[in-house]
N, C-alpha and C positions, 0 to 999 in steps of 0.2 A: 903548763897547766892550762888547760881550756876553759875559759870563758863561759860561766853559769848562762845558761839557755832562760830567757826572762817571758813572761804571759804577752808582752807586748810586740816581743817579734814574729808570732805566733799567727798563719791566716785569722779573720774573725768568720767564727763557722756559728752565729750565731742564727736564729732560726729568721726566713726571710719575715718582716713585717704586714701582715694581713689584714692590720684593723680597717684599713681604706675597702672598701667593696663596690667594687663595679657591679651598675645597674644591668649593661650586659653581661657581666658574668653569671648574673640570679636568671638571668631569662637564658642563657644556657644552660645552666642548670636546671632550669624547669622544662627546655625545651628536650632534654636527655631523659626526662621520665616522663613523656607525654601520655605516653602509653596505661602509667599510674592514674595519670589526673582525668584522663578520658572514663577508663573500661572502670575504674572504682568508685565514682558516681554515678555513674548508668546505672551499674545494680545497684547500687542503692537505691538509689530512686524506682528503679524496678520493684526490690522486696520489699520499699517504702507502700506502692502503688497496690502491691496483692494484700500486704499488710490492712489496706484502708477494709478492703471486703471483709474484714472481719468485724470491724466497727458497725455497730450497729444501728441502722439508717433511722434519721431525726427528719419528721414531715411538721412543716410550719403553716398554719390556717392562717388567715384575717378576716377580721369583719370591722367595717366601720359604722360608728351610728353618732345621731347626735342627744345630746342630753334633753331637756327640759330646760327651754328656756325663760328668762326672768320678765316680761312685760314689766308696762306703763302702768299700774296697778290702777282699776276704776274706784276702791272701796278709798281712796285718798282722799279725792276732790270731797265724797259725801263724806267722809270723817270730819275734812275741814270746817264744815258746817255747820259742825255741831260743834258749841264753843268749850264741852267736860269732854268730846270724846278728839277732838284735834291732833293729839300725838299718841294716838293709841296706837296707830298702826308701826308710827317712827320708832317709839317704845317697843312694840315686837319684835324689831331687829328685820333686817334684810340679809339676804345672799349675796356677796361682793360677785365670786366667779361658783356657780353652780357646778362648772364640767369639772376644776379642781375636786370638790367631795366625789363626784361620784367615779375619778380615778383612783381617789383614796377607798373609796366602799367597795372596790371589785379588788383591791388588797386585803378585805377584813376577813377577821377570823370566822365572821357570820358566812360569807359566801363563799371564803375557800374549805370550810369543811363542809360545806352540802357538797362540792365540788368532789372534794377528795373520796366523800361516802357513797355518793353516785356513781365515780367511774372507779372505784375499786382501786382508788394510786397509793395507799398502803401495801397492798401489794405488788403492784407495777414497781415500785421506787423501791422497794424492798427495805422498808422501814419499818420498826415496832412501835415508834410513837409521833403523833400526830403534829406535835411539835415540828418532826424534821420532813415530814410529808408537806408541812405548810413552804417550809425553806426551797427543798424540793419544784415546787409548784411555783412559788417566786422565780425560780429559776428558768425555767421552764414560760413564762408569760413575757409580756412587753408590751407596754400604753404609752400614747403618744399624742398630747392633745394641740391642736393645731393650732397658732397663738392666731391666725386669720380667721379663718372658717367656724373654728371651735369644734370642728368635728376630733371624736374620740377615736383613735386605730387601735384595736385589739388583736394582738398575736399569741398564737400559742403552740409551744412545741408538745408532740408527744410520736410515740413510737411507729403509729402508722398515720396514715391518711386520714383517714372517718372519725379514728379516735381524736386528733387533732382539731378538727369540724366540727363536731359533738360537742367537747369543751368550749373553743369560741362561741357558741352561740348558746350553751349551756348557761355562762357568764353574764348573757346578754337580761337571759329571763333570770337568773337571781338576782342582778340589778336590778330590773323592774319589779319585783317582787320585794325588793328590802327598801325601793324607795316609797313602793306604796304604802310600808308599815313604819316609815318615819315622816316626821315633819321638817321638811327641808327648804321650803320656800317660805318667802312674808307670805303672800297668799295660803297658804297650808296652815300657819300660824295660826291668821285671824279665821280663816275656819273653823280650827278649830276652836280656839277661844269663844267665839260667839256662839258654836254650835252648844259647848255648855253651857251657856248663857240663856242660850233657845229653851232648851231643857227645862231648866231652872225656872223661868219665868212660865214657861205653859203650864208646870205643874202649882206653883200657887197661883196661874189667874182661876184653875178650877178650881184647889181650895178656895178661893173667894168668891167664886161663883156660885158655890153652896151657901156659904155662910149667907149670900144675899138673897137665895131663894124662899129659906129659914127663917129671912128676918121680918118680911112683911114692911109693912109700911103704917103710919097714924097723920091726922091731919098737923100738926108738930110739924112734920116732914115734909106735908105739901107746903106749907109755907117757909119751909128756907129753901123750893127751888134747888134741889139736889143735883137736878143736872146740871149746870153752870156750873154751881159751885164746885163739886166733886171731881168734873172736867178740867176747872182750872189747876183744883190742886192735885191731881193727877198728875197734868204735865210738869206744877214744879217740884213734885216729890221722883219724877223719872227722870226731870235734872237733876235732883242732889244724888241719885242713884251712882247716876254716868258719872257726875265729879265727884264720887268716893273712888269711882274705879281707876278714872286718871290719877285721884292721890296714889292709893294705893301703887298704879304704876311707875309711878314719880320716886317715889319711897323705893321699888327696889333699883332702881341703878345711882338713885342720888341720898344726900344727907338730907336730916330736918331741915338743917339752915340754910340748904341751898334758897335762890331769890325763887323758881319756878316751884320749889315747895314748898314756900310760904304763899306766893299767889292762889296757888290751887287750896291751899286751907282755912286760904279767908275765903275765895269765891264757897265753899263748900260752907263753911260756917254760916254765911252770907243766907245761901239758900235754905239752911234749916230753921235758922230767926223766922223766917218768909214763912214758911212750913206752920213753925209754932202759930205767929199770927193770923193763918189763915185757920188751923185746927180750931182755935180759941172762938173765933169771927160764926165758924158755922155751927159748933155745937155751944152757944150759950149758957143752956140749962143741964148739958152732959147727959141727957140721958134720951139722945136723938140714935137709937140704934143702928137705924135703918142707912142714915147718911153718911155715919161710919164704912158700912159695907158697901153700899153705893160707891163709894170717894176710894174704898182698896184698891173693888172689884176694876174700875177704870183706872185706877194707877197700874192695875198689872196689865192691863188691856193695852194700853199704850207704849210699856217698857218693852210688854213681847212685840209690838209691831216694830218698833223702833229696833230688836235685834234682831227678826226674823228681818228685816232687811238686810241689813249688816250681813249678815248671814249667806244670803243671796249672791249679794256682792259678791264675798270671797269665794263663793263656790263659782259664780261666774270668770273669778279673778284667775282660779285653781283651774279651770276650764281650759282656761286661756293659752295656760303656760302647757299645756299640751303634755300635762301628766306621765304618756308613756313616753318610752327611751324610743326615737324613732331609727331603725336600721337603714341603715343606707346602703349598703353592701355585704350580704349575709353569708357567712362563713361557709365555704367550698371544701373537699379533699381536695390537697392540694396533689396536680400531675406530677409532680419529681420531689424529691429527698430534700431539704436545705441543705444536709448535712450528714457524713462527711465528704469534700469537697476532695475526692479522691487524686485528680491534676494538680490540684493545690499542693498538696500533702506530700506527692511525688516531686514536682518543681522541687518544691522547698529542702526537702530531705537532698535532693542531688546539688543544689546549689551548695548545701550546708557542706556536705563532706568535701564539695569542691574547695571552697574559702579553708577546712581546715586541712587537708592535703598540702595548699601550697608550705604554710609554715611548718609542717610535717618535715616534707622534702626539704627544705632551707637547713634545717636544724641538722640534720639527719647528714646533711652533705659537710657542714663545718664542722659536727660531729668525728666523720671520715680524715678531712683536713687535717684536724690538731691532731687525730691518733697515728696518723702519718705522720707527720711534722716530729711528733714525740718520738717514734720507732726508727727515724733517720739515723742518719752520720751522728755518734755520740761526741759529746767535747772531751778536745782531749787534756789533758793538765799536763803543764811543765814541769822536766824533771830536774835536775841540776846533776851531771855524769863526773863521775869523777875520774879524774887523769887516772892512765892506764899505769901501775906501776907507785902508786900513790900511798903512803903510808896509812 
C-alpha cells in the first residue's frame, strides 16, 4: 500500500510576491509607452489651443484718477472764535478716508444702472433683470485704491476695445456727477448748512426792513438813542441765536444730562436773562414802536453777516478740496485681448493630460500583471491514489 501523497511534499507554485515595486521598474514602464505620453498631450494641447479661438476675446481698459481730497478746513480757526458756534463744524462730522466712499459710490446701484442703461449690457450680458446685469458688471470691473498715493485704478472688462474705454471713463463722469449731488465732505456740510441759514436770515432781515420803513419814528425815540441801544442788543440777541443752535447740535449726538449740554443751556439761558433786561431797559413805557423795529431790523443785519461769512468760508473750504475727481490717466482701447490667454490654456491642458497618463499607464500595467499572474500555471490539489488491486 503506497503512501497518501500530502500538500507539503508538493513544489510551492504559489504566485511570485510583487507588493515591493521597483522605482526602475515604473520608469520602464513608462519608458515602453513614451510614445503615449509624448503624441497624447501634444494634441491635446493642440485641440486645447484651436479650442481657445472660440472663446470669445475679453478687452480690459484702465483709468486712474484721484478723488477729492480732505484739507486743513479755514472755516475752524473762525468757528473757534465764536464762543455758541465753537463745535459746530466738529458736530458736522468729518470724512475719515474720502477715496474709501467713492470706491464704494462707483459700486452703487445709482451709477451702475446709468451704466447698464447707456451701454445697452442687458442685452450684451443676456439678461432679463437688472438685478443680474448689476452682478454681471461687478464682475466684469475691478478698483484698487493705492494705501500710498491714494490714487483710485479703475478697470473694466467688456467685449471689445472702445467698448471697454467707453465704460472706464463713463464711471469716471458718473462719479463726478453723484458726488456733485451728495454731501460728502465737512466742507460740503457746513456749506450747506449755512447756506440755509443765509437764506433764512436774508429773508426776515427784509421782513424787518419793511416793518421799519412803516414805522416812522417820535421824539420818545430820539431820546432813548436807538442806535446804540438796538446795536448792542442785536449782537446779544445773535448770540443767543448761535447758542440755541450749538444746543440744538449738542442734543442730537448727546443726552440732556450730558456736562457739555447742560453748559450750553445755562450759557443760552444766561443770554436770554440779558435779552429780557435789556428789552425791559429800552422800552420803559412799551409803546416805543419804532425801537422795536430798529433793534429786529439790526439783529437780523448782523446774524445775516455773521453767516454769510460762515458761508464764504465753506465754499472757500469746498473750493479747496478740489471738488472734481481729477484723471490721471484716461481710459485707452486697449492694443490686445486680456483674455483668453490661448498658450496659457494650451500649456495647461497638455500638462494636465500629461500628470494623468502617467497613473493611467501604472494602473493599466498592474492591471495586465495580476491578469497574468491569475491565467498562469493553476494549483494543483493532492490526491491520495489508491493501491492498485485494493479492495
Amino acid at each position: 500500500m503506497t503512501p497518501a501523497v500530502s500538500d507539503d511534499s508538493l513544489p510551492d507554485l504559489q504566485e511570485p510576491d510583487t507588493a515591493g515595486v521597483d522605482f526602475l521598474e515604473l520608469l520602464a514602464v513608462l519608458s515602453a509607452r513614451w510614445r503615449l505620453l509624448v503624441v497624447a498631450p501634444v494634441i491635446a494641447g493642440l485641440l486645447a489651443f484651436g479650442a481657445a479661438f472660440l472663446i470669445k476675446p475679453t478687452f480690459t481698459a484702465r483709468t486712474v484718477f484721484l478723488p477729492p481730497q480732505q484739507p486743513q478746513s479755514a472755516g475752524n480757526p473762525a468757528l473757534s472764535s465764536l464762543s455758541a458756534l465753537s463745535g459746530l463744524a466738529g458736530s458736522l462730522g468729518a470724512i475719515k478716508s474720502p477715496a474709501d466712499q467713492y470706491v464704494s459710490l462707483m459700486h452703487s446701484a445709482n451709477v451702475e444702472d446709468r451704466i447698464i442703461d447707456k451701454f445697452k449690457l442687458m442685452h450684451d450680458y443676456d439678461v432679463d433683470y437688472r438685478f443680474l446685469a448689476r452682478k454681471e458688471l461687478d464682475k466684469s470691473i475691478r478698483t484698487e485704491l493705492g494705501k500710498k498715493d491714494g490714487l483710485i485704478t479703475l478697470e473694466v472688462e467688456a467685449s471689445s476695445a472702445q467698448l471697454a474705454a467707453d465704460m472706464a471713463n463713463q464711471f469716471v463722469a458718473e462719479l463726478r456727477r453723484l458726488s456733485s449731488e451728495l454731501v460728502l465732505t465737512e466742507a460740503q456740510q457746513r456749506r450747506q448748512f449755512f447756506e440755509a441759514q443765509l437764506k433764512q436770515a436774508r429773508a426776515k432781515l427784509d421782513e424787518a426792513q419793511q416793518l421799519l420803513s412803516k414805522s416812522g419814528f417820535d421824539a420818545a425815540a430820539l431820546k432813548a438813542e436807538p442806535k446804540a441801544a438796538a446795536e448792542g442788543y442785536a449782537r446779544l440777541e445773535a448770540e443767543a441765536t448761535a447758542a440755541e443752535v450749538r444746543l440744538q447740535t449738542l442734543r442730537r449726538s448727546l443726552a440732556d444730562t450730558a456736562p457739555e449740554v447742560q453748559q450750553q443751556l445755562a450759557q443760552y439761558e444766561a443770554l436770554n436773562a440779558q435779552l429780557a433786561k435789556l428789552a425791559d431797559a429800552a422800552n420803559p413805557s412799551g409803546n416805543a414802536d419804532y425801537v422795536n423795529h430798529y433793534r429786529d431790523f439790526k439783529y437780523q443785519e448782523a446774524l445775516l453777516e455773521l453767516f454769510a461769512k460762515q458761508y464764504e468760508m465753506a465754499r472757500l473750504d469746498e473750493s479747496r478740496e478740489g471738488g472734481l475727481i481729477q484723471v490721471v490717466d484716461v481710459a485707452t482701447p486697449p492694443e490686445r485681448k486680456s483674455k483668453p490667454h490661448r498658450a496659457y490654456i494650451a500649456a495647461g491642458v497638455l500638462a494636465a493630460t500629461f500628470i494623468l497618463l502617467i497613473p493611467f499607464i501604472l494602473v493599466a500595467h498592474y492591471w495586465r500583471q495580476r491578469a497574468a499572474a491569475g491565467g498562469g500555471l493553476p494549483r494543483r490539489r493532492a490526491q491520495i491514489v489508491p493501491e492498485s488491486g485494493a479492495a
